[in-house]
C-alpha positions in Angstrom: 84.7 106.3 136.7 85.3 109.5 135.0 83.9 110.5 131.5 87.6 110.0 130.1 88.3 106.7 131.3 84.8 105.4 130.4 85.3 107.2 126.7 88.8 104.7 126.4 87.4 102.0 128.1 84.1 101.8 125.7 86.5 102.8 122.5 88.6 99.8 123.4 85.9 97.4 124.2 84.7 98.8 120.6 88.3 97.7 119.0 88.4 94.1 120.0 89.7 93.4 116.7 93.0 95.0 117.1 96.1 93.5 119.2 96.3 97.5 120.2 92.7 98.3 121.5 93.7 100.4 124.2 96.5 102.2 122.8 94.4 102.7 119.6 91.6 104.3 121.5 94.2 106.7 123.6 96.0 107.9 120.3 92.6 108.5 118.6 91.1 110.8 122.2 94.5 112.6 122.4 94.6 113.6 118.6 90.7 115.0 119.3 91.9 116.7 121.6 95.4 117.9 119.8 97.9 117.0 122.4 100.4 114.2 122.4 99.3 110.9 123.9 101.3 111.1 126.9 100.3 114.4 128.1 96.6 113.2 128.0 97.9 110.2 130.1 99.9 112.4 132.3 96.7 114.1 133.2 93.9 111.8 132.3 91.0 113.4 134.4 91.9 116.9 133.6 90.4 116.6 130.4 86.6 116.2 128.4 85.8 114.2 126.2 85.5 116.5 122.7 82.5 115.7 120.0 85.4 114.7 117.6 86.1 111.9 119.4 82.8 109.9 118.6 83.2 110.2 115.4 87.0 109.0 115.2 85.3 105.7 117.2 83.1 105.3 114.7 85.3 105.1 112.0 87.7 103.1 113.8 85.2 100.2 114.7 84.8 100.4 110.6 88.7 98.9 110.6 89.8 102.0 108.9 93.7 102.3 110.2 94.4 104.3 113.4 97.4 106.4 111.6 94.6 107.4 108.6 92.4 108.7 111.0 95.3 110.9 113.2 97.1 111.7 109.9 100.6 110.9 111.3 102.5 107.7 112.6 106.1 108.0 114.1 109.1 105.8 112.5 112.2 105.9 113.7 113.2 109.4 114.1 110.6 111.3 112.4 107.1 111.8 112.1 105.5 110.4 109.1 102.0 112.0 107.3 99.8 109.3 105.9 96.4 108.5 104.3 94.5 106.6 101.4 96.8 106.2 98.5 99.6 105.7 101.4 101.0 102.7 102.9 101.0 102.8 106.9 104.1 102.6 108.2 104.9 99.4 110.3 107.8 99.6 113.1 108.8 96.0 111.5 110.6 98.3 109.0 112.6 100.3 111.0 114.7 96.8 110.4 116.3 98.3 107.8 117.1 101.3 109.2 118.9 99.2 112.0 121.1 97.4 109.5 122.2 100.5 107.3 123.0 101.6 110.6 125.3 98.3 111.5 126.9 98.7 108.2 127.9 102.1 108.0 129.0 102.2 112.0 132.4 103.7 111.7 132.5 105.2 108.6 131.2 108.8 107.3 127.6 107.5 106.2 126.2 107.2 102.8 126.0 110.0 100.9 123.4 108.8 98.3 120.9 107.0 98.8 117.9 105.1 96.9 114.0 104.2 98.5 113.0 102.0 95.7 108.7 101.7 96.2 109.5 104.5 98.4 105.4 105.1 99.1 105.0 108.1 101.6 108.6 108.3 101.8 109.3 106.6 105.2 112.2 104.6 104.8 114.2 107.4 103.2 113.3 110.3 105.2 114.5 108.3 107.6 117.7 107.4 106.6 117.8 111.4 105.7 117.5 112.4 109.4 120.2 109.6 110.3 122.5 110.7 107.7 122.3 114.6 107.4 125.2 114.9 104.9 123.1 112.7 102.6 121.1 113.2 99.3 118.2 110.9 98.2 115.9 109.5 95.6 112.6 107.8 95.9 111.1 106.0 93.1 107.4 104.5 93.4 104.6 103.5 90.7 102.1 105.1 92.3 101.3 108.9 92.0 98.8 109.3 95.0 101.7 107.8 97.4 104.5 110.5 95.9 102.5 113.1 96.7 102.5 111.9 100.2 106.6 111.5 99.9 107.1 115.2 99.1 104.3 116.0 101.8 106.4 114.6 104.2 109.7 116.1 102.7 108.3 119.6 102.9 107.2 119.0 106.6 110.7 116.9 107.8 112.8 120.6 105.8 114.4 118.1 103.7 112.9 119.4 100.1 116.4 120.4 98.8 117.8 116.7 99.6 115.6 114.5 98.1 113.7 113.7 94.6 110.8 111.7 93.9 110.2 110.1 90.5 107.7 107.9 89.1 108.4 104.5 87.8 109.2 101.0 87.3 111.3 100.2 90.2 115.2 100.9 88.9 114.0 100.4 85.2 114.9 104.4 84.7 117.3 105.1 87.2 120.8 105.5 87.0 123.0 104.3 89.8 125.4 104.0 92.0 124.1 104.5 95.5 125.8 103.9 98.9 122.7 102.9 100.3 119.7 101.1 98.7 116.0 100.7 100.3 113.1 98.7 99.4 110.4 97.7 100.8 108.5 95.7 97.8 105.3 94.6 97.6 105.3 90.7 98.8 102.5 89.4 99.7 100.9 86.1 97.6 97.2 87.1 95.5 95.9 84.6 97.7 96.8 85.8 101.1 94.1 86.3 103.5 95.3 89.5 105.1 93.7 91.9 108.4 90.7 94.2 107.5 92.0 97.2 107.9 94.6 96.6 105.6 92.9 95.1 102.6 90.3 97.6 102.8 92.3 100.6 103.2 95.2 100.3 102.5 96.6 100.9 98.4 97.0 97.0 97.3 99.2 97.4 94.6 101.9 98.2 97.7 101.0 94.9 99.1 100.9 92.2 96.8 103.2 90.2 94.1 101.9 87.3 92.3 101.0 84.6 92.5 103.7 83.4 95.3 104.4 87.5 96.4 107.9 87.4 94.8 107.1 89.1 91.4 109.2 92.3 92.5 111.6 90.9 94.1 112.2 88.9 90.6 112.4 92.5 89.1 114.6 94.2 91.6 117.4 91.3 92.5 118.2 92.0 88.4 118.6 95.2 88.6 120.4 95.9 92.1 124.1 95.0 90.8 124.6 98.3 88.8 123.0 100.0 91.2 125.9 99.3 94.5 128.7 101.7 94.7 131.7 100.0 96.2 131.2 99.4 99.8 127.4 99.9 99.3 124.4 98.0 100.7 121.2 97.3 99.9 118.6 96.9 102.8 115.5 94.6 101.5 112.6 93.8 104.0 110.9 90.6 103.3 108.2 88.6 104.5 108.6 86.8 107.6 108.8 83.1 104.9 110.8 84.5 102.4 114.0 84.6 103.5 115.8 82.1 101.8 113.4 82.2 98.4 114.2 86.3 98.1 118.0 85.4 99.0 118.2 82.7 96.4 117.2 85.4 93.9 119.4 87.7 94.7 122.8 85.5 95.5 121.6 84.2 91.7 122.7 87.7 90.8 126.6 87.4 92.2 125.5 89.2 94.9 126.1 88.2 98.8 123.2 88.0 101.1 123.0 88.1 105.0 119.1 87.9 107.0 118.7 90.8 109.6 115.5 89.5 111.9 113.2 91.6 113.5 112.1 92.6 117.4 110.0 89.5 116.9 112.4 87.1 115.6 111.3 86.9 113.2 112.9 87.2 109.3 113.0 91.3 108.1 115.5 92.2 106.0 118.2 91.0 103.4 121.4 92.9 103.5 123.0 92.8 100.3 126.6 93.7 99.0 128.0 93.3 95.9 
């Protein structure tokens, strides 16, 4: 066996705690080596294994999150810069992308849109690169994860289309939008959740209360001034939460469809008013 192939082999026998073992230990020896992941697997044995690489293993086995330690993880169409202060992206969300998509199929796209706990930016940089016509705003709590947003704006060109602000959800913010995102914190105080998450990752973007609905409470009151006509508001949920987060929001005169995920499993409210 060649000094590559033991390297991943080891690094994944190392990572037994993650679903993704192999694949984490391939992204972490292709960003040591700074090439993309499949050129190192186009050509496996035409590489060393560099110092950098040892260390990357060792902080992995630690549980700290594969996209912290590569600095990058790809969402939909664009590449997305992370670290502490920054919640990972998870391909669960591109959900929402999907279903903005679906609604606006056929028509010119919104042309404003809204990222409300916008974090690093994900969801509307996204939406951005679908919609190049389109203007945004992002609105989080926390400062550490804006200055990750307008990291990633600079990088993606889109400065000149996009503004971040800090504050309470839509408490400050006045509307309307053809497009609405969110991605809330929902998770209950009492939720066991992986290690490299809890550890690492900022928890005010992960949990809500007692029951994980305390922002969804906030944000289902203030969405109705914030729908243009023909608008819609793309809400990802917890996998248990559909109906509970649509009951909130259909208590606000507003109508409610569940998009599920790749896994079938519950991901997004679409909301119109």
């Amino acid at each position: 066996m060649t000094p590559v192939r033991a390297a991943l082999r080891d690094a994944a026998a190392r990572f037994a705690f993650s679903a993704t073992a192999r694949l984490d230990a391939e992204l972490l020896l292709a960003h040591a080596l700074g090439i993309p992941r499949d050129r190192l697997l186009l050509a496996l044995d035409d590489h060393s294994v560099p110092p950098a690489f040892a260390d990357l293993v060792e902080r992995r086995a630690r549980h700290e999150p594969v996209a912290y330690l590569t600095g990058t993880r790809a969402f939909w169409t664009i590449d997305v810069r992370v670290g502490p202060g920054a919640l990972v992206p998870r391909a669960d969300s591109e959900t929402l992308l999907e279903a903005a998509v679906a609604h606006f199929a056929g028509a010119v796209g919104p042309a404003r849109i809204l990222d409300l706990g916008t974090g690093p930016g994900t969801l509307l940089l996204a939406a951005l690169d679908q919609w190049p016509a389109a203007t945004g705003l992002g609105v989080d709590a926390s400062a550490a994860a804006l200055r990750w947003a307008r990291c990633n704006a600079e990088a993606l060109g889109m400065r000149e289309r996009v503004r971040f602000e800090e504050g309470d959800w839509a408490s400050d913010v006045a509307g309307p939008f053809d497009l609405v995102l969110a991605n809330p914190p929902y998770i209950a105080r009492d939720e066991v959740l992986p290690d490299e998450v809890a550890r690492y990752e900022p928890a005010g973007a992960l949990f809500a209360g007692e029951d994980g609905l305390d922002d969804y409470r906030r944000i289902a009151g203030q969405l109705p001034r914030l729908l243009d006509k023909g608008a819609v508001a793309c809400v990802e949920i917890g996998a248990r939460q559909g109906s509970s987060v649509a009951a909130l929001f259909r208590a606000q005169r507003l109508s409610v469809t569940v998009r599920r995920d790749l896994g079938d499993r519950d991901r997004c409210l679409v909301v119109t008013a």
